[in-house]
C-alpha positions as CSV (number, residue, x, y, z in Angstrom):
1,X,-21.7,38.1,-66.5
2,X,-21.2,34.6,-65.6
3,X,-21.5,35.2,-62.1
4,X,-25.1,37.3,-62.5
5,X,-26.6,34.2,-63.8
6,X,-25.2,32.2,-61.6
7,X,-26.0,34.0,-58.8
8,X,-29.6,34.9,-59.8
9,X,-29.9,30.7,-60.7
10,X,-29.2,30.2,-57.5
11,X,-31.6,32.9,-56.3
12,X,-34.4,31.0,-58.3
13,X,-33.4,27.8,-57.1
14,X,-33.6,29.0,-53.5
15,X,-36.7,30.5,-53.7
16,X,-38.2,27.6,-55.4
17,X,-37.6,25.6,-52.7
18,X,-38.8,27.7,-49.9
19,X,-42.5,27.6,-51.8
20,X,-42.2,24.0,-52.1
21,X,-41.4,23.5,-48.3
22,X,-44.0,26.2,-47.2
23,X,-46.7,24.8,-45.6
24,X,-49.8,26.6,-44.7
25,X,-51.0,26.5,-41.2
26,X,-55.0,24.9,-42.1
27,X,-57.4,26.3,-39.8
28,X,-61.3,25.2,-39.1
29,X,-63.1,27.7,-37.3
30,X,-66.5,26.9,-35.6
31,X,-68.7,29.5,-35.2
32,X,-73.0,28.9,-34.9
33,X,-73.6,31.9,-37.6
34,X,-70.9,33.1,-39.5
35,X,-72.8,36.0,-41.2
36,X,-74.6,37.2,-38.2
37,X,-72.0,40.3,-37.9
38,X,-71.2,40.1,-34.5
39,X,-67.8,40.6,-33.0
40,X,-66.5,37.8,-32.8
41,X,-67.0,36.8,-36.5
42,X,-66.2,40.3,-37.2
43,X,-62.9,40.2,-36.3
44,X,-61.7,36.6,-37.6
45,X,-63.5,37.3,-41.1
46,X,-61.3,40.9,-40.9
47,X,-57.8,38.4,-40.5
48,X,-59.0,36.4,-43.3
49,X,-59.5,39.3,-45.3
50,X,-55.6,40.3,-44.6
51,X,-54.7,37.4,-47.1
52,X,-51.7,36.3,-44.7
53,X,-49.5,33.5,-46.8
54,X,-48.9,31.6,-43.5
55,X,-52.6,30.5,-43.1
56,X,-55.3,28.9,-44.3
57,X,-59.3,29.5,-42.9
58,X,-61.8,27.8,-43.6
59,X,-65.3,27.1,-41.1
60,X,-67.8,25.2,-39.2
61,X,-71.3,26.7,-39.3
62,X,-74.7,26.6,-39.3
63,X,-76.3,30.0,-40.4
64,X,-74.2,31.9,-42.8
65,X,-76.2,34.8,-45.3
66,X,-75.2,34.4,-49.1
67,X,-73.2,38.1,-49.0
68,X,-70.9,36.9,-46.2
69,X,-70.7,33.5,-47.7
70,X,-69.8,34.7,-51.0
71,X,-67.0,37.0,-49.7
72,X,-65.7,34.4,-47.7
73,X,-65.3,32.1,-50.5
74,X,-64.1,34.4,-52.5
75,X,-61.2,34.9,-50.2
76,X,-60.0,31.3,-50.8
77,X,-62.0,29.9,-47.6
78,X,-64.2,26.5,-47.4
79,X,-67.6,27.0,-45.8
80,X,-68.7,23.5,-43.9
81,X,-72.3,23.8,-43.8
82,X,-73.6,21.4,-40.2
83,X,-77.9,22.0,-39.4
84,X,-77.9,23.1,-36.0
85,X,-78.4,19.8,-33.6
86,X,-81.2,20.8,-30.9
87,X,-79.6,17.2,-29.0
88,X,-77.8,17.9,-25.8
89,X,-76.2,15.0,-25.7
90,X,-72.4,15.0,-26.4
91,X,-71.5,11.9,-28.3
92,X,-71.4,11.6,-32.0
93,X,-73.8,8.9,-32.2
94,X,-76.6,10.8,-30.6
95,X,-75.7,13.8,-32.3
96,X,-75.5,14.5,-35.7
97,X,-74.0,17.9,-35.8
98,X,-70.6,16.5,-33.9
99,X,-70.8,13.6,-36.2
100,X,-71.0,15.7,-39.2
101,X,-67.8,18.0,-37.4
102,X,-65.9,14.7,-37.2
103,X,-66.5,13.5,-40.6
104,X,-65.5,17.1,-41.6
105,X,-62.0,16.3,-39.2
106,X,-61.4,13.1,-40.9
107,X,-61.5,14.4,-44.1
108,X,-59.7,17.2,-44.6
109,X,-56.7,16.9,-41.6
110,X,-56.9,20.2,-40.3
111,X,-53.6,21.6,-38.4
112,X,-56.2,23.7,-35.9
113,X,-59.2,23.5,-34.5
114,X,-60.8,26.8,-33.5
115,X,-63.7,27.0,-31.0
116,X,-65.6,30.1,-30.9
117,X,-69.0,28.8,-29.5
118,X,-69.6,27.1,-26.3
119,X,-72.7,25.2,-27.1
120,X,-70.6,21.9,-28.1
121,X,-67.2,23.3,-27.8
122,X,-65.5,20.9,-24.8
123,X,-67.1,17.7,-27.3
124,X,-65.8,19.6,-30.4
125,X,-62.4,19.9,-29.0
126,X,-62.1,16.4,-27.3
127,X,-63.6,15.1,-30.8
128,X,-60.4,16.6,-32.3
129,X,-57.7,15.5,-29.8
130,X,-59.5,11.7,-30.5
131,X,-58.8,12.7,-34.5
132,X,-55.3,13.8,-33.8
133,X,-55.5,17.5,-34.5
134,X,-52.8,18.6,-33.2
135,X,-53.7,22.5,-32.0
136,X,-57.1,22.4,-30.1
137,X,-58.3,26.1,-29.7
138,X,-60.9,27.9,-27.5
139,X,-61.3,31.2,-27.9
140,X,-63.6,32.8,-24.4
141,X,-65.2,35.3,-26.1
142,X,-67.6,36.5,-23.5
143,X,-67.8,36.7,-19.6
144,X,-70.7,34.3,-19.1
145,X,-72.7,31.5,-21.1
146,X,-76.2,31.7,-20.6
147,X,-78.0,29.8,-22.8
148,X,-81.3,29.8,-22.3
149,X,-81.8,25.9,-23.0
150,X,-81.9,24.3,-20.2
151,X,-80.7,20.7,-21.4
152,X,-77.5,22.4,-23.6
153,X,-76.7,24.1,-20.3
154,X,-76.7,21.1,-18.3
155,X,-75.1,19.4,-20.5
156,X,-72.2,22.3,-20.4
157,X,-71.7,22.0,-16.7
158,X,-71.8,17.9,-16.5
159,X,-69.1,17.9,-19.0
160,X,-68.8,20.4,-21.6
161,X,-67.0,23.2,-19.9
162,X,-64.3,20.3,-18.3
163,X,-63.7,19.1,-21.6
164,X,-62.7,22.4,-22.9
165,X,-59.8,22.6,-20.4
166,X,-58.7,19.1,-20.2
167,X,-58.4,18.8,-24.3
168,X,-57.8,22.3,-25.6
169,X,-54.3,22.6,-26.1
170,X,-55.1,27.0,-25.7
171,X,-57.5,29.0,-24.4
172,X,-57.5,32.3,-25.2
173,X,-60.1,34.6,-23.2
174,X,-60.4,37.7,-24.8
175,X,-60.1,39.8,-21.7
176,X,-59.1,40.0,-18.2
177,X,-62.3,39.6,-16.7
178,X,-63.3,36.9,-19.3
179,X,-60.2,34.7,-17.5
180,X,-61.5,35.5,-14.8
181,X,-64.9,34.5,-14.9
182,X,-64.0,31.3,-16.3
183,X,-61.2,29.8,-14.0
184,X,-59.0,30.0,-16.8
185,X,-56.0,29.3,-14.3
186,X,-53.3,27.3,-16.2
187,X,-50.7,29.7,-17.6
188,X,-49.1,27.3,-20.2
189,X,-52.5,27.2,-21.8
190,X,-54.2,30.6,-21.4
191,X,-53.0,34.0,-23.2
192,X,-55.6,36.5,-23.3
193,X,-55.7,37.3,-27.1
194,X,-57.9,41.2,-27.6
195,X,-60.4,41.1,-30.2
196,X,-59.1,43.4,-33.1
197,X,-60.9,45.8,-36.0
198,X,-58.6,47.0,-39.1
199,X,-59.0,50.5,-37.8
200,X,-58.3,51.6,-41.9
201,X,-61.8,51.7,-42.4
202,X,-62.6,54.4,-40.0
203,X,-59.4,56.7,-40.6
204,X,-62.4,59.1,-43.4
205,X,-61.4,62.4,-44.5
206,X,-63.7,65.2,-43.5
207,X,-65.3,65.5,-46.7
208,X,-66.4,61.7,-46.9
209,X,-67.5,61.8,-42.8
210,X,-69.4,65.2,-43.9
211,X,-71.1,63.6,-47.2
212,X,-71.9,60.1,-45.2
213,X,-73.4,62.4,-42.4
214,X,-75.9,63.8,-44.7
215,X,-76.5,60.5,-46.5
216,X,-77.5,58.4,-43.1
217,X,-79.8,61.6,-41.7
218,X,-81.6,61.7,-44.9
219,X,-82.2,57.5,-44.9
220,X,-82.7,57.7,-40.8
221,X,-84.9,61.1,-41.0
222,X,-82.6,62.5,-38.4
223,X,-82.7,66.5,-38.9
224,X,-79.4,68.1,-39.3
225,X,-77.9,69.2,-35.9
226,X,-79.1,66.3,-34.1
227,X,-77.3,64.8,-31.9
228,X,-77.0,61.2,-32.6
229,X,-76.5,58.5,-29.9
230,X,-75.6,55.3,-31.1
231,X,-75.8,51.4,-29.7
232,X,-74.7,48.3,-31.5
233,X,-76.3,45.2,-30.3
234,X,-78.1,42.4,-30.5
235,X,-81.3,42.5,-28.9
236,X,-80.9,40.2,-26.0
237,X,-81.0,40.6,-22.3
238,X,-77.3,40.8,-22.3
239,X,-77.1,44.0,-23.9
240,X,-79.8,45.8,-21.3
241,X,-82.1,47.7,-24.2
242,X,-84.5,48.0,-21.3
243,X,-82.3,50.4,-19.5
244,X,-81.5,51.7,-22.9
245,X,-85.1,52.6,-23.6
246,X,-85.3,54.5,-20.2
247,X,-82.5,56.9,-20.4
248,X,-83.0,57.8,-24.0
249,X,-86.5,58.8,-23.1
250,X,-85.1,60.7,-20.0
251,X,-82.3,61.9,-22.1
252,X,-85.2,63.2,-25.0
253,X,-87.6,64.7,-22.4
254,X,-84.7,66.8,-21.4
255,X,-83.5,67.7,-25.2
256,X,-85.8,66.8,-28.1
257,X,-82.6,67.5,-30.6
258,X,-81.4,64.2,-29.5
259,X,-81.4,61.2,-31.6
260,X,-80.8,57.3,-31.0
261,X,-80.0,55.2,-33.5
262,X,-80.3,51.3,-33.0
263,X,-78.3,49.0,-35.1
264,X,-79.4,44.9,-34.5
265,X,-81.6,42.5,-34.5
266,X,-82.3,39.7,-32.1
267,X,-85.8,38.0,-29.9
268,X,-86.5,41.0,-27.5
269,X,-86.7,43.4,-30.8
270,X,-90.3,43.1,-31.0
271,X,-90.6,44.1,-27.0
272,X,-88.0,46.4,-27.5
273,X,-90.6,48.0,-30.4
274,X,-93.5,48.1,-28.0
275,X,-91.6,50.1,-25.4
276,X,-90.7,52.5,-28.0
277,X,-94.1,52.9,-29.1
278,X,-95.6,53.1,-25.4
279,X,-93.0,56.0,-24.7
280,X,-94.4,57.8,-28.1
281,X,-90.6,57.9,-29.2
282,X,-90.4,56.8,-32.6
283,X,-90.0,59.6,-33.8
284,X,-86.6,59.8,-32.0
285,X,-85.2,56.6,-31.3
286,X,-84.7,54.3,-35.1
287,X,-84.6,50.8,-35.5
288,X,-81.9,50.4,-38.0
289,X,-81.5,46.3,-37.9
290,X,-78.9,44.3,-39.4
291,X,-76.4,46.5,-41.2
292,X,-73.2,45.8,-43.3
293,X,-72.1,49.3,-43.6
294,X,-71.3,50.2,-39.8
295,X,-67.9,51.5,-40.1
296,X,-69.4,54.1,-42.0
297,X,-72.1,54.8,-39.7
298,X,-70.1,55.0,-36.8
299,X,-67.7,57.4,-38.5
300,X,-70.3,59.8,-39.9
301,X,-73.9,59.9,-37.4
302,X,-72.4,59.0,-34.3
303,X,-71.7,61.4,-31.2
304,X,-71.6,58.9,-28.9
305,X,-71.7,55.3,-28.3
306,X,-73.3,54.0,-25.4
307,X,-73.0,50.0,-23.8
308,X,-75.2,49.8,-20.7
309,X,-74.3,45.5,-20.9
310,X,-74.8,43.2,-17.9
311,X,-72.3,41.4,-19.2
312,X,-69.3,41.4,-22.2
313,X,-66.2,39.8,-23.3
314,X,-64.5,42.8,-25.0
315,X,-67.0,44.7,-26.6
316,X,-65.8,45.0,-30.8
317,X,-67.7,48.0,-31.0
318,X,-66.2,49.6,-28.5
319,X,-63.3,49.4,-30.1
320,X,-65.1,50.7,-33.6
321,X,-66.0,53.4,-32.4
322,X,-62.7,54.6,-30.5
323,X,-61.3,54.2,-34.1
324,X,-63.4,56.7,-35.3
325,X,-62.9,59.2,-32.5
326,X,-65.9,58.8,-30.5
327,X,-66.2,58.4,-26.4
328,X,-67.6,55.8,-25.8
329,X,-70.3,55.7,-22.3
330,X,-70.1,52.2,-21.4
331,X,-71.3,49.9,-17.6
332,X,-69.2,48.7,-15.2
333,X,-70.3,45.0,-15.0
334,X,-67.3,45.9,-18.9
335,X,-63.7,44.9,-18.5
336,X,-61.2,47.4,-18.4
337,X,-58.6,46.9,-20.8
338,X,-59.7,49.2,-22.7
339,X,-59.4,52.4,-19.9
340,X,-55.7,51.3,-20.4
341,X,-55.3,52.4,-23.5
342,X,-58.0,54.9,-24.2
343,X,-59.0,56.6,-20.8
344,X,-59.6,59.7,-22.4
345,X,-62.7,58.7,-24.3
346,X,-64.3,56.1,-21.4
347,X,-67.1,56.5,-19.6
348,X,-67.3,53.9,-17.0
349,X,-70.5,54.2,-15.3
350,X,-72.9,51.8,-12.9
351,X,-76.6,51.0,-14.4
352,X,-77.7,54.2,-12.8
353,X,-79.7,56.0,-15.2
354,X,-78.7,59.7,-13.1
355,X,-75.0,58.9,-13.6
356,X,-75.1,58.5,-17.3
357,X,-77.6,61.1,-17.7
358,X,-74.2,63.3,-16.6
359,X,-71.5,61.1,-18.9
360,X,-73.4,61.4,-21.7
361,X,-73.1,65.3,-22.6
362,X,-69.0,64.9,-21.2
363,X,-68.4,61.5,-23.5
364,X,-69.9,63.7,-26.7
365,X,-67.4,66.5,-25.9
366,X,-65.1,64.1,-25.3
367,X,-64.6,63.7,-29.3
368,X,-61.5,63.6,-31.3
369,X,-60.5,63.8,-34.9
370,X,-59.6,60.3,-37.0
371,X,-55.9,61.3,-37.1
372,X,-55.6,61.4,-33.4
373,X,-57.5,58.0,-32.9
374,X,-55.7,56.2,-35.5
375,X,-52.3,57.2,-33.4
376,X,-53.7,55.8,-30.4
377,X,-55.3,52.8,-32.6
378,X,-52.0,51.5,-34.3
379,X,-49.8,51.1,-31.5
380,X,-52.3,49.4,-29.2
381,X,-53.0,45.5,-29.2
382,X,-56.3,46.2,-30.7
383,X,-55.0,46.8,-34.1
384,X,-56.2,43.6,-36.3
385,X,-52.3,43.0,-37.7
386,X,-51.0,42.6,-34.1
387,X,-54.0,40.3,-33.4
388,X,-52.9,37.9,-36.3
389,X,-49.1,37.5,-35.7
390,X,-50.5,36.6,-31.7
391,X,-52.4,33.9,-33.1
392,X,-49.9,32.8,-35.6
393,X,-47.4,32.7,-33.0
394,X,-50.0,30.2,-30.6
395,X,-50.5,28.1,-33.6
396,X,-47.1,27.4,-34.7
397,X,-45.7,27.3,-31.0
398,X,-48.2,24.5,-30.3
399,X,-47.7,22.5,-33.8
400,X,-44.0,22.5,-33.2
């Protein structure tokens, strides 16, 4: 009996001291809009929402709406509210917003820095190496920056974009052809780290897929037996809505049972609106705007997603929508990690609105049930847990 409590002392004692000498890794994100719901906040907000012990998040930002903020805080993060600075120039005394981010960096001694915005980011990240933060992050979440300011992109090329290499301690592209485009050439600093979804939310029974599917066509006024082509986006040239616009009118002329369903917001909506209108299409093509409840719609309305981008990182929604067991139809200007994995369900086409006019109707066919995609889903590097224990890994590796 003696030897139980001794033993289970000792256990006590033991354990005691491991919490007392675990430290959390403290990480600042920067992002312009937290709440905006786009992938790249998508997928750091779905780590933070895995609770891990080993780390702490909280954020730079400028825009963030009150349900986002209020979940995020309620997961234990600090928001750091900075007004977005409209100066190009990148020194903290002309610039308030870096010399609010350095006050910020003073203050609260983060482990990490975490870029995921390249307005700023190569002054952000030599800012921190002059604060002694000792892991300097850049996370290349696109294949191009093209901001339309002209001074902010200047200012980029003179020294923005040669800052982020000389003081970030990692970058971490999120594709192939993201490296690529960049230059990202030094192989002690660059891993490619894939976004990641928590592909739980899209594993839906057939009842629930069968009760959401009648819920969205009654809010939408799609008829039952549609079928239901979907885009997530924001409404920028980027994401090609023009082209969009064109074959789903093609696409409609052909079969009026087809329905598009738009999920964004963004400056070319209004245009976007006026082509619709032009084309007499409203009728079939819906504006759904900013939504919080996309895994759902994915998984229920959905036949097909389509990405006619000029451009992308890794598309998230790509990846949303594989979860749920949809093809996805996507351009070739996309990288290709994800034929890899899934090369059942892609569609790789050129801009060519005859080619996709023929992967449509072979992408919706293409179609499998959740249990099937959530095999595929958990063993690939998608999967949001694999995602986290990558990053972990780069943020210890580079503290030690």
């Amino acid at each position: 009996m003696g030897n139980n409590k001794l033993n289970k002392s000792l256990l006590i004692s033991e354990f005691l001291i491991f919490t007392m000498d675990f430290k959390k890794i403290r990480v600042l994100h920067v992002f312009g809009d937290l709440g905006c719901a786009g992938g790249a906040e998508k997928w750091f907000l779905e780590i933070l929402k895995l609770q891990d012990p080993r780390i702490q998040f909280d954020f730079i930002t400028s825009v963030c709406n009150k349900s986002v903020a209020d979940e995020v805080t309620a997961l234990g993060a600090t928001i750091h509210y900075i007004p977005f600075s409209h100066s190009s120039i990148p020194f903290c005394i002309f610039n308030p917003y870096l010399n609010s981010a350095r006050k910020i960096l003073q203050q609260h001694k983060y482990d990490v820095l975490h870029v995921h915005q390249f307005d700023l980011a190569g002054e952000l990240l030599r800012i921190a190496q002059l604060e002694q933060v000792k892991t300097r992050v850049m996370t290349i979440h696109a294949s191009k920056y093209d901001n339309p300011r002209i001074l902010r992109r200047l200012a980029y090329l003179i020294c923005g974009k040669n800052w982020i290499f000389k003081h970030a301690t990692n970058i971490l592209p999120c594709s192939q052809y993201a490296a690529q485009s960049f230059n990202c050439t030094n192989p002690l600093k660059t891993k490619i780290i894939y976004p990641a979804i928590n592909p739980t939310y899209y594993n839906l029974n057939s009842k629930k897929q069968s009760q959401l599917k009648s819920y969205y066509q009654n809010i939408f006024n799609i008829p039952p037996n549609s079928i239901t082509i979907g885009h997530i986006g924001r409404f920028t040239k980027q994401k090609n809505h023009q082209f969009l616009i064109k074959l789903l009118a093609q696409l409609i002329q052909d079969n009026k049972n087809i329905h598009a369903l738009l999920i964004g917001t963004g400056e070319l909506l209004p245009k976007i609106k006026q082509d619709i209108v032009k084309l007499d299409l409203q009728k079939h093509i819906i504006l759904a705007g900013k939504r919080n409840d996309v895994p759902n719609i994915i998984n229920s309305i959905f036949d097909v997603l389509v990405l006619p981008s000029l451009y992308e990182g890794l598309p998230i929604v790509a990846l949303e929508a594989l979860a749920s067991g949809l093809a996805v139809v996507l351009s070739d200007k996309i990288t290709t990690e994800l034929d890899d994995y899934f090369s059942n369900r892609i569609f790789r086409e050129k801009l060519e609105i005859k080619n996709w006019l023929n992967a449509i109707p072979l992408a919706i066919n293409a179609k499998i049930n959740n249990q099937e995609a959530m095999t595929e889903f958990l063993n690939s590097p998608f999967n949001i847990k694999n995602s986290l224990e990558n990053l972990i890994n780069i943020y210890n590796k580079a503290l030690k």
